[in-house]
N, C-alpha and C positions, 0 to 999 in steps of 0.2 A: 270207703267207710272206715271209721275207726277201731281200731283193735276192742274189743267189747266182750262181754261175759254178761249172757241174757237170760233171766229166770222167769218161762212162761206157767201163769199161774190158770186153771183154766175152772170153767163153771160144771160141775158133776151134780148138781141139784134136778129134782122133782123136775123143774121146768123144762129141764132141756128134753121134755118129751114131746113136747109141741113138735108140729108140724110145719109152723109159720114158714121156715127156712127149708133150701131142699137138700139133704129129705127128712132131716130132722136139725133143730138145733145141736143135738151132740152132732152126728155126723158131719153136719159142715163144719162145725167148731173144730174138730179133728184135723179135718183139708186146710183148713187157716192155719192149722198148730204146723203142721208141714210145708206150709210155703213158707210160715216166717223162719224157721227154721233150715229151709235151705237159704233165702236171703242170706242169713244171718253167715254162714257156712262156707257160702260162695264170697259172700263180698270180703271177708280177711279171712284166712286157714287157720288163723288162730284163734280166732273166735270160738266158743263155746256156748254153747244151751242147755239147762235145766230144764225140767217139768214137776210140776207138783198140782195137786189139787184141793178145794177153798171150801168141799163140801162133806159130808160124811159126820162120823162121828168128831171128827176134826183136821182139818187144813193137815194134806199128809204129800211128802215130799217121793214123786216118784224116781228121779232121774236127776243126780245129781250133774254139776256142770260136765257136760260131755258135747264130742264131736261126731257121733256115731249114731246117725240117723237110724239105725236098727233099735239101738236100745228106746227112742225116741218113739216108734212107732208099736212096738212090743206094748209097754205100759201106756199107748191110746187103748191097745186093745181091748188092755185087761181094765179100763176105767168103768165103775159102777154106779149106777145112779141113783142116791139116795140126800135124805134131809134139804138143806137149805144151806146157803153158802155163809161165809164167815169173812166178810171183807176182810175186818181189821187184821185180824189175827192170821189169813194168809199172806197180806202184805207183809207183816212184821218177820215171817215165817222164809218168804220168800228175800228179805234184807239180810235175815242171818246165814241162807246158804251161799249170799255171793260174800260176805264178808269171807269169810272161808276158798276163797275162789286162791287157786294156786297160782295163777301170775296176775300180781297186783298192777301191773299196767295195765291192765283191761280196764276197763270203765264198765260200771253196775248201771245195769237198765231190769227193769221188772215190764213182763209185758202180760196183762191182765185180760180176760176174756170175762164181761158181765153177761148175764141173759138171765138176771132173773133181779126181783128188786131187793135191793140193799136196805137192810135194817137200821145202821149207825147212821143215828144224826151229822148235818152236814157241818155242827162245832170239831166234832170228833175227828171227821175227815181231816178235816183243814189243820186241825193239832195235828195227826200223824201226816198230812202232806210237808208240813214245816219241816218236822224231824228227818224225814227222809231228803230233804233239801239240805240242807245241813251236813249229810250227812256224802253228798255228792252222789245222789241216788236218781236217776230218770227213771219216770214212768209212763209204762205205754198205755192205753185205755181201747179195747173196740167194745163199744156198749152197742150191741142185740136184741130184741126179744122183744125187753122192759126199758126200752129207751126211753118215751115218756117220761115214766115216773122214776129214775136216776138222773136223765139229764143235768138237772138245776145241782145234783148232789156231784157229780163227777165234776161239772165244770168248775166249782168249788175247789174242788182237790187239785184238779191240773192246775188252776191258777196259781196255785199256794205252792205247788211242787215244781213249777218250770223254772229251770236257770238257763239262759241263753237259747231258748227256743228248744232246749232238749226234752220235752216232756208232750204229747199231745194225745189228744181224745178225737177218737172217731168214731161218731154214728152212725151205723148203716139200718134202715127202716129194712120189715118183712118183705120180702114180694117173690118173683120168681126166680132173680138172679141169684147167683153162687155168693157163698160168703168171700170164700176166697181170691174173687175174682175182682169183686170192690175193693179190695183189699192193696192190690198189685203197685195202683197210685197214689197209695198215701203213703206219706213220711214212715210210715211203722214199716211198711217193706221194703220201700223204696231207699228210706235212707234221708237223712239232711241234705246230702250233695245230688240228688237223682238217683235216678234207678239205675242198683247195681248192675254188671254183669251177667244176664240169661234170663230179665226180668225186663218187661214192658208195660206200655198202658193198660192192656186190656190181655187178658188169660190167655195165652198161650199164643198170639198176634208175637212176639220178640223171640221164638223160637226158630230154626230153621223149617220144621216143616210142621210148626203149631202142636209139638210135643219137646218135652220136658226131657231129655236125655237123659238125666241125672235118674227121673223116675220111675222111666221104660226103655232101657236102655236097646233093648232087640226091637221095639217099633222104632225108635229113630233111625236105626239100623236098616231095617229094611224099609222104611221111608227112600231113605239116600239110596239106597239100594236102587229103588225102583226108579226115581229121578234121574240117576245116573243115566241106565238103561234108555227111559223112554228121550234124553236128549241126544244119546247116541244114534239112535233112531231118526230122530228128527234131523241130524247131520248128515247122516247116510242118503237119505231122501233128498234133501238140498244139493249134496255133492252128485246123486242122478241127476237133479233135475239140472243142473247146473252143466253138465255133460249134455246134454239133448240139447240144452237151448246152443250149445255153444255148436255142436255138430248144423243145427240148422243153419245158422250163421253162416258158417264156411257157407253151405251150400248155396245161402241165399245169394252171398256176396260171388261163387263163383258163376251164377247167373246173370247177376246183373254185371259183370264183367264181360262175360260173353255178347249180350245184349246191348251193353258200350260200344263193341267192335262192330257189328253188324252196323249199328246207329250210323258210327264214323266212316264206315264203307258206304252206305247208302247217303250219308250227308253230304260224297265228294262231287256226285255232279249238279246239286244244289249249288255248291260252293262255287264253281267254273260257270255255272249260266250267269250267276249273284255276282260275279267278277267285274264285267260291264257297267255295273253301277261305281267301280270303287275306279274309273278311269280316270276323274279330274283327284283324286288322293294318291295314288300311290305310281311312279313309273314303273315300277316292276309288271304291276298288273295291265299295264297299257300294250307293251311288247306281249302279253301271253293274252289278250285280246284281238290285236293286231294278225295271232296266227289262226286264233280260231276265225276272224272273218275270212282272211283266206282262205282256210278251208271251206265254210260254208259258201262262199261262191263259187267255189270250184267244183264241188258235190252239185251245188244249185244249175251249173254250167253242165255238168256230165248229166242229170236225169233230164233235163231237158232237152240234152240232145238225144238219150236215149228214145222218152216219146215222142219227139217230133219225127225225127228220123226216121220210124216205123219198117219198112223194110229195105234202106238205101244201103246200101254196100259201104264198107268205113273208107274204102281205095276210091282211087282215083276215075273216074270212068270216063275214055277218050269216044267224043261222040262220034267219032267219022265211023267206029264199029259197029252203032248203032245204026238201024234202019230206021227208018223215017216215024213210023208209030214208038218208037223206043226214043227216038229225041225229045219226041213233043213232051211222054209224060215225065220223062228226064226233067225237061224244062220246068212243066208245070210245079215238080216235088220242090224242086229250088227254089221256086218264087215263095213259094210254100212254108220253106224254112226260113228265109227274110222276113216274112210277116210275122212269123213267130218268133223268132230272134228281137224284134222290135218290144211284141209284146213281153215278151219276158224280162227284157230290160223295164218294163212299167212294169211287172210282178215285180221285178227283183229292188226296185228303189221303193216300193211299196212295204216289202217284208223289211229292210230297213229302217225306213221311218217309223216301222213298230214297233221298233226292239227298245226293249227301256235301257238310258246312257247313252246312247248312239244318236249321233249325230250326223246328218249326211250332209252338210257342209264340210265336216270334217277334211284339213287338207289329205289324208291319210287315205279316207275310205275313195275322196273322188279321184286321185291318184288313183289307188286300185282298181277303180271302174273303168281309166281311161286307160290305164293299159291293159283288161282283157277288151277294151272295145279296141284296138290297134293288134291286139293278137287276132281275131276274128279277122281285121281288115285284111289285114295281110294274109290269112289263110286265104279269101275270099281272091283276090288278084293272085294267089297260085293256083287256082280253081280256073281263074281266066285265062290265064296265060295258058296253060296244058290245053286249054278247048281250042 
C-alpha cells in the first residue's frame, strides 16, 4: 500500500444508540476505527491516522495525524454522544488537518463513518465531492445504520470524488454480523492492491492461531505456546509408536527366518523322491537316482531275506552233520526260499513299475536286476557245491 496520511471522521450522534449492530452502533463503529487503523499502520510505518468527530456542538478534531494506536484508542473512549452529525462541515474540517500533514508525500484519504441520515442536499455533496477532487483528496465512505435513506446521496459524492478508482463506498445492512468483520474485504482495509499483511478474508481466519498479535499480545503468546507443546507431544508419541512397531518387525522377521530353515530342511527329502521325475532333463540327477535305486534294492534284498529266512542260520550248514529229521526240514526251508525269492522278484518289478519317471526297460535298471539275479546264482551253486 501506498505511503498515506488517513483522517478517520466518525458518527457521535443520537443514533449510534441503536442496537441494530452488535452491540451497539457506537461500539462496533469503535472495532472498525481499530482495524482500519492497524491496516493503515501495518501496510506502510509511515503511514499515519487522525480521529475527529462530525457531531456535537461541532465536528471537533480528536487526534491529530499519529502512529500511536494508544492515543487512537484513548479518545474512542472518551467519545460522547450527542446532536446530529454535520457532514459537510466535518469533511471540509477533516481536508484541513491532512493539508497540515508533515510529510507531504503521503497522499490525503478521509475515511468516514455514516450511521445516521444526512441533512445536505445531494447538489451540495457533489460541489464539495468536486473540490475535494481537485484537490487530490480520496474518500472513504462505510454507510450503516441509515443506509437506505443515504444511499442515492453518498453514491453521488463517490461518483464526483473518485480519480482512478481511489475513492469507494461500502454498505454494510444491520444483522448479526460484526462491523468490523465485513469490513476485512473491502478496498477500505484491504487496500487497492489486496489485503495487506496480517489481514484476511474473514476476522481473524489470516491470523496464526485466529488472534490478532498486534491486539493481544499474551494470547497469541500463549496460543503458540500451547501449539508448540501439544505437537511436541504428538512427536514423542509417533517416535514410541514408531519404536514398537519396528521392535516387532525384527521379531517378526526373526521368525519367519527360523521357519524358512526348518521349511528347507523338511523340503530335502521331497526334493530327492521329486528327483526321478527330473531324469530325461538333467544328467546330474540321473547318477544320484541311479544310487538311490541301488540302494533301494539292496535294502529290498536285505528285509526280504530277513523275513523269509525266519530262523536259518546266516553260515553255511554241511548236511552230512545233520540227522536225517534235520535234513529233510533243511531241505524243505530251502525250497522255501526259492519260492519266495521268485515272488519277490514279482513284488520287486511291481514296486518299480510304480515309481513315477522310472522305467523298467531302462538299459540301467535291467542291468541291475541282472546282476543281483547272477549274484544270487552264484551264491546258490556255493550252497551246492559245500552239500
Amino acid at each position: 500500500m501506498s505511503l498515506e496520511a488517513s483522517m478517520i471522521v466518525i458518527d457521535n450522534s443520537e443514533w449510534m444508540r441503536n442496537g441494530d449492530y452488535t452491540p451497539t452502533r457506537l461500539a462496533a463503529q469503535n472495532e472498525a476505527v481499530n482495524l482500519i487503523f492497524s491496516s493503515k499502520t501495518q501496510a506502510n510505518r509511515e503511514n499515519t491516522v487522525g480521529l475527529m468527530t462530525m457531531a456535537g456542538k461541532s465536528p471537533e478534531v480528536l487526534v491529530t495525524l499519529t502512529s500511536d494506536v494508544g492515543k487512537i484508542l484513548t479518545a474512542l473512549h472518551g467519545v460522547k454522544i450527542s446532536n446530529n452529525i454535520n457532514f459537510m462541515t466535518g469533511i471540509q474540517i477533516a481536508q484541513l488537518a491532512l493539508k497540515h500533514r508533515q510529510n507531504r508525500n503521503q497522499r490525503q484519504r478521509i475515511v468516514v463513518f455514516v450511521g445516521s441520515p444526512i441533512e445536505a442536499d445531494e447538489r451540495t455533496l457533489v460541489r464539495l465531492a468536486k473540490k475535494l477532487k481537485k484537490n487530490n483528496v480520496a474518500v472513504d465512505i462505510i454507510n450503516f445504520g441509515e443506509e437506505a435513506e443515504n444511499n442515492a446521496k453518498l453514491e453521488a459524492f463517490i461518483n464526483n470524488v473518485n480519480s482512478g478508482d481511489n475513492s469507494h463506498l461500502v454498505t454494510i445492512p444491520p444483522g448479526p454480523h460484526i462491523l468490523s468483520d465485513m469490513l476485512i474485504s473491502t478496498p477500505i482495509v484491504a487496500g487497492e492492491d489486496g489485503a495487506p499483511s496480517g489481514f484476511g478474508s474473514s476476522g481473524g481466519d489470516s491470523y496464526e492461531f485466529g488472534v490478532d498479535p498486534n491486539l493481544d499480545p499474551e494470547l497469541a503468546l500463549a496460543l503458540r505456546i500451547s501449539m508448540e507443546e501439544e505437537k511436541a507431544r504428538q512427536e514423542a508419541e509417533a517416535a514410541k509408536q514408531g519404536g514398537d512397531d519396528k521392535s516387532k518387525g525384527e521379531s517378526s522377521s526373526s521368525q519367519q527366518a527360523q521357519g524358512g530353515e526348518s521349511m528347507a530342511i523338511d523340503s530335502k527329502e521331497p526334493a530327492t523322491s521329486s528327483s526321478g521325475a527330473g531324469v530325461q532333463q538333467h544328467d546330474e540327477d540321473m547318477s544320484a537316482e541311479d544310487a538311490e535305486l541301488q540302494a533301494a534294492l539292496a535294502m529290498s534284498m536285505n528285509d526280504n531275506n530277513d523275513t523269509s529266512g525266519g530262523d536259518v542260520p546266516d553260515e553255511d550248514v554241511n548236511m552230512e552233520d545233520l540227522n536225517e529229521q534235520d535234513q529233510l526240514q533243511r531241505a524243505l526251508e530251502m525250497s522255501m526260499n526259492n519260492e519266495d525269492n521268485e515272488a519277490n522278484n514279482e513284488m520287486l518289478s511291481a514296486v518299480l513299475g510304480s515309481l513315477p519317471g522310472v522305467d523298467q526297460n531302462d538299459e540301467r535298471i535291467q542291468k541291475a536286476l541282472e546282476d543281483l539275479q547272477d549274484k544270487k546264482d552264484k551264491e546258490g551253486k556255493k550252497d551246492e557245491d559245500k552239500k
